[in-house]
N, C-alpha and C positions, 0 to 999 in steps of 0.2 A: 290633191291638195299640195301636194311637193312643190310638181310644178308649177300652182301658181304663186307659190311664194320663191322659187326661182325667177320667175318672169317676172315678178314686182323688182325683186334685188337687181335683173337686169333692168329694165325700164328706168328705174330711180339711176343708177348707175350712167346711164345714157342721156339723161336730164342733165348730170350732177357734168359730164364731160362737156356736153353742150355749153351748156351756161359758163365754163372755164375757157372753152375756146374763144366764146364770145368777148368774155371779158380779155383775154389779150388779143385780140383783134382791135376792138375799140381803145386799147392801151396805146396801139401802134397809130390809129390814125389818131388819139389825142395828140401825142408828141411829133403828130408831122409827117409820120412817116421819113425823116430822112430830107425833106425838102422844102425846109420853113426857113421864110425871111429871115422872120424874127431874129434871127443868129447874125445877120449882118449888122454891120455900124458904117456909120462916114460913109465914104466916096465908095468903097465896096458895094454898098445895099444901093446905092444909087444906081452903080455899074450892072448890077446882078452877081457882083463875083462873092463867090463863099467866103468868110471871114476864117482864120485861123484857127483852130484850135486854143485854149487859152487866151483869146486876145477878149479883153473886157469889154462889154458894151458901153461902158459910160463911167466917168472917175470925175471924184467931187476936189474940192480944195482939197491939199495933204496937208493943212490944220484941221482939218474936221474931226480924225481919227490919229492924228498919231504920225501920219507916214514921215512929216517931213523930220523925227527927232531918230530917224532910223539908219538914214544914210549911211554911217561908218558901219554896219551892221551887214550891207550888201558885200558881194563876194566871197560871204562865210556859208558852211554849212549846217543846213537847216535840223540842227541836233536838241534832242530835249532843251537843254542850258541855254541854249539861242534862242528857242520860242518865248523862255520867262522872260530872257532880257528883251524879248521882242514886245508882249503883256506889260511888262512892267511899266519899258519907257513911250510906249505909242499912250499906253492908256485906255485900249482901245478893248469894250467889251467885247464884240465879235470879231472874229478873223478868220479867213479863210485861206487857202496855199493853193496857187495856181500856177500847175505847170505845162508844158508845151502844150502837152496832147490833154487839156482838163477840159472837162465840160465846166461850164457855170450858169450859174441861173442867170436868168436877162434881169430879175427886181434888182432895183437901184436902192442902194442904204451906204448913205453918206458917212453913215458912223461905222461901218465895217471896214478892219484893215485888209487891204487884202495882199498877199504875200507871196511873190513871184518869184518860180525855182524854173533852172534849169533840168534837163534830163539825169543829172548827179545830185541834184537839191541843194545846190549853190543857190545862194538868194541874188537876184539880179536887180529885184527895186521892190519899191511900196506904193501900192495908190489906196484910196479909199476909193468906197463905191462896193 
């Protein structure tokens, strides 16, 4: 009797790893594996050449969200007190921080500011999208 309640705990055990290996498997080819278009924009995705790190898929007017009242604001470092004044005068409910090496999602939202650092977290500009 031991052992089939050993052999159960192993067996379920064995299921339980399966089913776990499976699911990041399928994790891996949902996101591409590593060698999806989708990451490309403009003349790049045309070309076949990989897009940058950080470099945005698509940017709407900088009235949409804020960007264009931010300008004086580039140069600075991207510290708590910078972000409210960043909140305060874009207006802008969403925002996100994009630097070199950032991944970002491909959905396009015209009302998301989005807020572009260097490797120091210097702010270099503002787009929406």
């Amino acid at each position: 009797m031991a052992g089939d309640a050993a052999g159960i705990g192993n067996a379920a055990r064995s299921r339980i790893l399966v089913l776990g290996m499976m699911t990041l498997l399928t994790g891996c080819s949902w996101f591409g594996g590593g060698n999806d278009r989708s990451q490309q924009t403009g003349d790049a995705a045309r070309q076949g050449a990989p897009v940058p790190a950080g470099t945005l898929p698509q940017q709407a007017d900088p009235t949409t969200c804020g960007a264009d009242r931010l300008e004086e604001l580039a140069g600075r470092s991207l510290e708590p007190g910078v972000r409210q004044q960043i909140v305060d005068r874009s207006g802008a409910e969403q925002y996100r921080v994009v630097g070199p090496h950032t991944m970002v999602t491909m959905d396009f939202n015209p009302q998301r500011l989005d807020i572009r650092v260097d490797d120091n977290q210097q702010i270099s500009g503002f787009d929406c999208g």
